[in-house]
C-alpha positions in Angstrom: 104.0 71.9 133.1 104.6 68.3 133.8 101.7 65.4 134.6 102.3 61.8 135.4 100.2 58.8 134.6 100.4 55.5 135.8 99.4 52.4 136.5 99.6 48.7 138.1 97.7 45.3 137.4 99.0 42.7 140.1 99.4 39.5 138.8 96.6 37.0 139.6 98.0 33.9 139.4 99.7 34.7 143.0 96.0 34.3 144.7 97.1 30.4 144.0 99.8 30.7 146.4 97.5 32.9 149.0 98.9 36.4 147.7 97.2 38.8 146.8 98.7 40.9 144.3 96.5 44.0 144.0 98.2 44.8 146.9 101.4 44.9 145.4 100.6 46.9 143.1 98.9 49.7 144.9 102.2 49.5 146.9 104.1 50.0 144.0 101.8 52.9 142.4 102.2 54.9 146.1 106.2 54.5 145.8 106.2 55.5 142.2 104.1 58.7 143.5 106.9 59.3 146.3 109.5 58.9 143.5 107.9 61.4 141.2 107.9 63.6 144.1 111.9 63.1 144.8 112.8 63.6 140.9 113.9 67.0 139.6 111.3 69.4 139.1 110.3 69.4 135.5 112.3 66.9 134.3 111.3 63.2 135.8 112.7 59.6 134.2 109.6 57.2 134.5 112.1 54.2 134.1 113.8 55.4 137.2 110.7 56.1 138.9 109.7 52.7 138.3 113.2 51.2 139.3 113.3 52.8 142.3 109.3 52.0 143.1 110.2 48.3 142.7 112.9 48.5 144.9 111.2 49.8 147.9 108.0 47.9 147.4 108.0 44.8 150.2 104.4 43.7 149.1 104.6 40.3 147.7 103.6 39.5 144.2 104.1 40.9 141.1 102.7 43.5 138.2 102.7 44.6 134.8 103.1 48.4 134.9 103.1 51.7 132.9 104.5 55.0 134.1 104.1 57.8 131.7 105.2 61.6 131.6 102.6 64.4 130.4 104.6 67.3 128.7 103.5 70.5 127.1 105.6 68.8 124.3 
């Protein structure tokens, strides 16, 4: 009943510091899955999700990101 989109774009000015950013961004798409997967069935808060993404994501860097929820409303 209940589809998630999302995505990350890592920031690119960190490759001027040696970091690369697209890897901190498919870290925090893969904690954002896990988060999803810990919310209440049916009834997930993509600004949580995202919160909580962000806090366990060690990559370095940084990224834009959208997390959206998919309802049959």
């Amino acid at each position: 009943d209940e589809q998630a989109i999302g995505v990350a774009d890592g920031v690119g000015g960190w490759a001027d510091v040696g970091i690369n950013a697209g890897l901190y961004a498919q870290e925090l798409i893969s904690n954002s899955v896990k988060a999803i997967q810990e919310e209440p069935k049916g009834s997930f808060n993509p600004v949580r999700v995202l919160e909580k993404a962000h806090s366990n994501t060690k990559a370095k860097g940084s990224s834009t990101a959208c997390i959206i929820a998919l309802t049959d409303e």
